[in-house]
N, C-alpha and C positions, 0 to 999 in steps of 0.2 A: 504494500500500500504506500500512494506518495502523497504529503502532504498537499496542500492547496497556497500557496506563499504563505503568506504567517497567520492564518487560520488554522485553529482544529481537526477541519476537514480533509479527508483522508478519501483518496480514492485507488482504484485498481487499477493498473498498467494498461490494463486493457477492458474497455468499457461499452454499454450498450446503447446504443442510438434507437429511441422507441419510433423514428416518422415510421419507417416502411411498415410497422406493424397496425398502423393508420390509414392502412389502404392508399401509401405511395403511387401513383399508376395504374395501381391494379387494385382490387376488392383482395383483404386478408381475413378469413373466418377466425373466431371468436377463439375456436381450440387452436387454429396453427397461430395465433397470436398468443397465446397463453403458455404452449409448448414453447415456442421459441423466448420468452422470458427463463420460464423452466429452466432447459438449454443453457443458458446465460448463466444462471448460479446454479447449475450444475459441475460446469468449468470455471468455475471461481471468480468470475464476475462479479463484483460489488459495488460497480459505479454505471446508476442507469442515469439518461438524461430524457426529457422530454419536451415538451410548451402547448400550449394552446393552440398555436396555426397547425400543429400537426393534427390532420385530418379534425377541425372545426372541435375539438376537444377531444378526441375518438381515442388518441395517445395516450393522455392522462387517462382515462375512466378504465381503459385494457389496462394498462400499464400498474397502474393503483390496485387492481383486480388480481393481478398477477402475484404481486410480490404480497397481499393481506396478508397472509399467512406466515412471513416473514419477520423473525424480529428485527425493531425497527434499527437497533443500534445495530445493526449487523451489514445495514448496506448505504449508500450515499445515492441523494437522489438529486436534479437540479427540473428546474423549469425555466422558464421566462416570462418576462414582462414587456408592453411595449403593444403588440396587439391586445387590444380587449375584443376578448367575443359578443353580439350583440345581436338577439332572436330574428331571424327572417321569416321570409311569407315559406320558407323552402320547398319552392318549388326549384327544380332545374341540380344541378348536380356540383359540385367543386373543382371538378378537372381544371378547369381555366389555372388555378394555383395548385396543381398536381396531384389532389385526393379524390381517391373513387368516395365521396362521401354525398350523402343529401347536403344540399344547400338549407341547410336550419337556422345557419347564422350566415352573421357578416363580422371582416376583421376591421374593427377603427384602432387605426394608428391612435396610441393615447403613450404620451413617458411621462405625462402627469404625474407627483405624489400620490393623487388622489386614485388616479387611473391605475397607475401600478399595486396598490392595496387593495382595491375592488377586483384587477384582475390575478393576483395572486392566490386571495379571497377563493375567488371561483375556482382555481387551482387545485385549491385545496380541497374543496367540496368535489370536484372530480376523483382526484386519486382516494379522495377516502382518507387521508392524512391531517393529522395534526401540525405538521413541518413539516418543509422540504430544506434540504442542505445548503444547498446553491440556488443563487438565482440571475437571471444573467440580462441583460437587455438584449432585446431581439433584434438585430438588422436594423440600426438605428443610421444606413445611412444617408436617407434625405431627411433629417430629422434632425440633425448635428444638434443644434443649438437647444430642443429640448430638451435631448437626451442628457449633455454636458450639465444645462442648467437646472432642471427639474427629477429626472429622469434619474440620474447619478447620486446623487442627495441624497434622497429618497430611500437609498437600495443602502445608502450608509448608515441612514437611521434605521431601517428594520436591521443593521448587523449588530449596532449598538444596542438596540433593544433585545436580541438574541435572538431575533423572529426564525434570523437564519442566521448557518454559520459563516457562510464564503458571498462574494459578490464579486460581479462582473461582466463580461460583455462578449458576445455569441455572434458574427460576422463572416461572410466570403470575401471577404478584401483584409489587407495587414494594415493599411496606411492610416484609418480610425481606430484599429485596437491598438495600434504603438501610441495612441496619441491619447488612449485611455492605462496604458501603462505610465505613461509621461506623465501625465496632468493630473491623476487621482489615483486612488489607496486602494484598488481592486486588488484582490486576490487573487484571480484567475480570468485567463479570457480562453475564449472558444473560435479558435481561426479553423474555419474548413473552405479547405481543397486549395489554399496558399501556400503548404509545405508537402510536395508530393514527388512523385517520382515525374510529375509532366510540369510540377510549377514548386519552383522553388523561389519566389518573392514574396515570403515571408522570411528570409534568411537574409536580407539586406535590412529590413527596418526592426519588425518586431522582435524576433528570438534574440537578439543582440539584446535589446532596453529591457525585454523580459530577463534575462540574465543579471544584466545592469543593477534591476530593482529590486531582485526576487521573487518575481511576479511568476505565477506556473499558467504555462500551456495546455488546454487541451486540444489535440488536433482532428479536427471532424475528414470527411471525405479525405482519406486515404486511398482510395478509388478512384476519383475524381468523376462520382458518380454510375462508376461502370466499368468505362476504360480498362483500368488499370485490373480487374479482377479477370475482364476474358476480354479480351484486346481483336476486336473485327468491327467489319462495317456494319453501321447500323447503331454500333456502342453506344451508349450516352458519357459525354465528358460536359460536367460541371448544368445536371438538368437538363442538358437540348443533346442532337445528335454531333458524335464526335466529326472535326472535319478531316479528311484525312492524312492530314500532313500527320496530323496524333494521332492516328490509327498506326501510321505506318510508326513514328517513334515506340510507339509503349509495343508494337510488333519486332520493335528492334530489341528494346526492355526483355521482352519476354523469351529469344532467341537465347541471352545470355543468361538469362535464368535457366533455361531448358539446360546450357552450357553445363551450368556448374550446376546441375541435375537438385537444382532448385522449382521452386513456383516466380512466377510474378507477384501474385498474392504475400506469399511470407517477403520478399524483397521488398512490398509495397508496404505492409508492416513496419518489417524492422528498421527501414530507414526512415518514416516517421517518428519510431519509439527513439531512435538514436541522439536526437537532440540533448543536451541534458537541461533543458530548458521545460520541457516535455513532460508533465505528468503523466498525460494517459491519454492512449489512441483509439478515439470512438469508433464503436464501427455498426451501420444498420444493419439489422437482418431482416428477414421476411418471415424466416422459417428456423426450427431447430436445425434443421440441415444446415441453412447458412451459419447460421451461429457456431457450432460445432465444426464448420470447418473453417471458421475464422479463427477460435481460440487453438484450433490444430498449426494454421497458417502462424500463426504469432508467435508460438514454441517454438517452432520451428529453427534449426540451426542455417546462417546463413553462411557458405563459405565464406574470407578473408579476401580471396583471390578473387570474387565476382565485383565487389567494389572497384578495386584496383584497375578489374576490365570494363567496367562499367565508365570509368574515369577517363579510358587512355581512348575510347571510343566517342569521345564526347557526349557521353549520356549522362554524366553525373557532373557537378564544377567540385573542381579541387576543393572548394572551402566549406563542402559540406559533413558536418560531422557523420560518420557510419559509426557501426558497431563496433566497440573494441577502441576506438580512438575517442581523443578528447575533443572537444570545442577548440577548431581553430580562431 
């Protein structure tokens, strides 16, 4: 377990991303969503994450259902704030923002004090919880100046009050969460799909200041939505379809993994876990199957020597930390 910067909270190396089990793209029935939590602390997973946009609340209320049974000091859970859900006429369906779900509600952008308590609030009355660990703001990036001013505040006073234990900020770009490292006392941030094996610019601004401050990472889309786990056309990189220039890269990726009678998958892994900036590398699943062979992919031993060819092929930049070495 790694702590959260100088919070309490403690999470696992390797952790569980609840969207896809929200009917991501596709509809996910109630058991293979309940199994694949299973799944997840079966293989020693104890840091799940969720929020409200995932599938119109659908995340939290499986998610919450899943782990009941669970003692609570036993696992670390986060959410978010920033959308508030808000009842519609629900007709028509969610796909437009990628949930097979009924249109029940609608998301308003809210970093309000007040907004973020009400939607926490409801959080909580989802999963069925009294507390959640973390709490992060959500995609606050046309938002800035709420987020900064109201929004950030806000998340401080529920830490000092003990509502939660960790606080901080959950993003697809590095350039506002280095700046939420920089300018305030968060704990941890949430960069997905900025430090991967097809984008490493998170490794010029934020893992540096994260380091800097003692701020800990979590890293979301190790993947990069797809790509990187089964590399062909068609793939999704970062939500839409991949174009091919990065089909044929992470095609190159995956050659030198076969090479050194590796996966892509566990390479995709362990060189996001490798940072030492790095708490712990989210990953979605669908299903126990994908779960189970992600926590297989993460153990995974990576050879020494695939780095090294990774590097001299131009797939990798020399200044990224792998396994076994330090922070250059």
């Amino acid at each position: 377990m790694n702590r959260l910067g100088g919070s309490g909270v403690e999470v696992s190396a390797l952790s569980f991303g609840a969207a896809a089990i929200a009917n991501l793209y596709t509809e996910v029935g109630e058991e293979q969503a309940h199994e694949a939590v299973e799944a997840a602390w079966q293989r020693g997973i104890r840091y799940f994450d969720t929020a409200p946009h995932y599938g119109l609340g659908l995340s939290e209320r499986r998610l919450g259902a899943a782990l009941r049974g669970r003692p609570r000091e036993e696992y670390t859970l986060s959410t978010k704030v920033g959308r508030r859900l808000e009842p519609a006429d629900g007709t028509g369906d969610d796909l437009a923002h990628g949930f097979a779900v009924p249109a029940t509600h609608r998301r308003v952008w809210d970093f309000s004090a007040d907004g973020i308590r009400r939607t926490l609030e409801s959080s909580l009355e989802r999963l069925g919880l009294d507390r959640v660990d973390v709490v992060y703001l959500h995609d606050p990036d046309e938002h800035a100046e709420a987020a900064f001013r109201e929004g950030y505040p806000a998340l401080e006073k529920l830490r000092a009050e003990g509502v939660v234990g960790a606080i901080g900020a959950g993003m697809n770009q590095s350039a506002m969460l280095t700046r939420f490292v920089h300018d305030t006392d968060v704990d941890v941030v949430l960069c997905a799909g900025r430090y991967t094996l097809l984008d490493q610019s998170a490794l010029a601004d934020l893992l540096p200041a994260a380091l800097d401050r003692g701020t800990s990472v979590v890293i979301g889309g190790a993947f990069n939505s797809g790509l990187l786990a089964n590399p062909e056309p068609g793939a999704r990189y970062n939500y839409t379809a991949a174009p091919s220039e990065l089909v044929e890269r992470a095609l190159r990726l995956k050659s030198v993994a076969d090479r050194h009678g590796t996966t892509l998958r566990a390479v995709a892994l362990a060189f996001c876990a490798a940072h030492p900036a790095v708490a712990s590398v989210l990953v979605g699943a669908r299903s126990a199957h994908e779960v189970r062979d992600c926590a297989h992919q993460f153990a995974a031993r990576v050879p020494a020597a695939l780095w090294q060819d990774l590097r001299a092929e131009g797939l990798l930049p020399a200044d990224a930390p792998v396994p076994g070495e330090a922070s250059r």
